[in-house]
N, C-alpha and C positions, 0 to 999 in steps of 0.2 A: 119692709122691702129689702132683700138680701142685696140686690146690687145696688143700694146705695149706699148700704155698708160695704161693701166692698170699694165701692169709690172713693169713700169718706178714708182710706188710709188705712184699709185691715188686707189690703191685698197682697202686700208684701210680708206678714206675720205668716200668713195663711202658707205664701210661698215658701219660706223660709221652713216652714214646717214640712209642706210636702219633699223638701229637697230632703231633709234628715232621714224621712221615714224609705225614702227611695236608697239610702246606702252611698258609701264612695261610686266613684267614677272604676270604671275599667283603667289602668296602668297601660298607657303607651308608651313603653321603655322598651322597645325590641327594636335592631334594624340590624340590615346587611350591605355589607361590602363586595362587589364582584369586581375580581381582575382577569384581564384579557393582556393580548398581545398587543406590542407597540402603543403602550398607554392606555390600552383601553378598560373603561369602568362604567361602574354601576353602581349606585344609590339608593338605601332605601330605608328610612329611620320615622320612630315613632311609630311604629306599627304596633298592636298587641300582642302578637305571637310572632317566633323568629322562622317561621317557615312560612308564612305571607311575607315579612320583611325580604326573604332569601328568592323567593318568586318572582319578588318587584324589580330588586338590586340583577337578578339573571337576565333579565326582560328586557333592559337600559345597556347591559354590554355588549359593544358589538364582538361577535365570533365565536372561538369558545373557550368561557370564562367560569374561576374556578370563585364560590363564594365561601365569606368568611361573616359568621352573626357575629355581633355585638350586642347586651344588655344592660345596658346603665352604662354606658360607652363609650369611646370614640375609636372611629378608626382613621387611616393614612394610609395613601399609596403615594411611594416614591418614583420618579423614573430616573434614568440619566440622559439630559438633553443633548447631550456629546453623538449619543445611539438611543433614541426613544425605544425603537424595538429590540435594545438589548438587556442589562441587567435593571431591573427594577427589586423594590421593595415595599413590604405592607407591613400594616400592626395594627394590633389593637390593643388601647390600655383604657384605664379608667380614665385618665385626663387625657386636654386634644393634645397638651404640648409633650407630655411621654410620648404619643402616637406619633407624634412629628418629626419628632427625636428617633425612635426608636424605627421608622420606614426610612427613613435618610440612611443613618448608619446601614442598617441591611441591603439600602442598593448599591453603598458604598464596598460593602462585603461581597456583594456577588460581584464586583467588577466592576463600577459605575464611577466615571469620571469626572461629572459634572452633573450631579444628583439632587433634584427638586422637587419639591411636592406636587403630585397631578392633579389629588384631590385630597379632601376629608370628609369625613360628615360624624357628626354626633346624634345618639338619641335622645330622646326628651331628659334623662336624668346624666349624662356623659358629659 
């Protein structure tokens, strides 16, 4: 009787084997960044490909927003809370704390007085 070997503790060998012969997983390491006006954003990470990530992160910002991919990544948006609808900043680097670093500074450079993080989001490998 096969399904009682299967119960008896061969079910998991069995698995275990199917998983091999089926190959890795697909790589969910893609996502996008969308910036808008007066803070506004959009999100959108672990996606397989960066142009689903970039349709999701458009989709989430209100008005009209410019996006930025990320792959094995993280990104930041900085604002300035002084003027929300004024100078801001973004990035993308391999770690979140470069990203963090590196959107601050930039809202700081366009003119930003009182410059904070809006948001972040990293991919599965960022």
């Amino acid at each position: 009787m096969i399904f009682l070997g299967i119960a008896r503790g061969r079910l998991a060998p069995m698995l275990a084997s199917l998983l091999v012969l089926a190959g890795p997983a697909p790589s969910w390491a893609a996502g996008a960044f969308a910036i808008g006006k007066c803070g506004a954003y959009g999100q959108a990470y672990d996606y397989v490909g960066e142009a689903a990530a970039r349709v999701a992160a458009l989709k989430q910002c209100k008005g009209e927003c410019t996006a930025v991919t990320m792959k094995r990544a993280c990104a930041a948006l900085a604002v300035d809370m002084a003027n929300p609808c004024g100078a801001h900043g973004y990035a993308v680097k391999s770690r979140i704390s470069s990203s963090l670093n590196a959107a601050t500074r930039k809202c700081y450079e366009f003119g930003g007085k009182e410059c904070v993080i809006r948001a972040w989001a990293c991919d599965a490998k960022g």
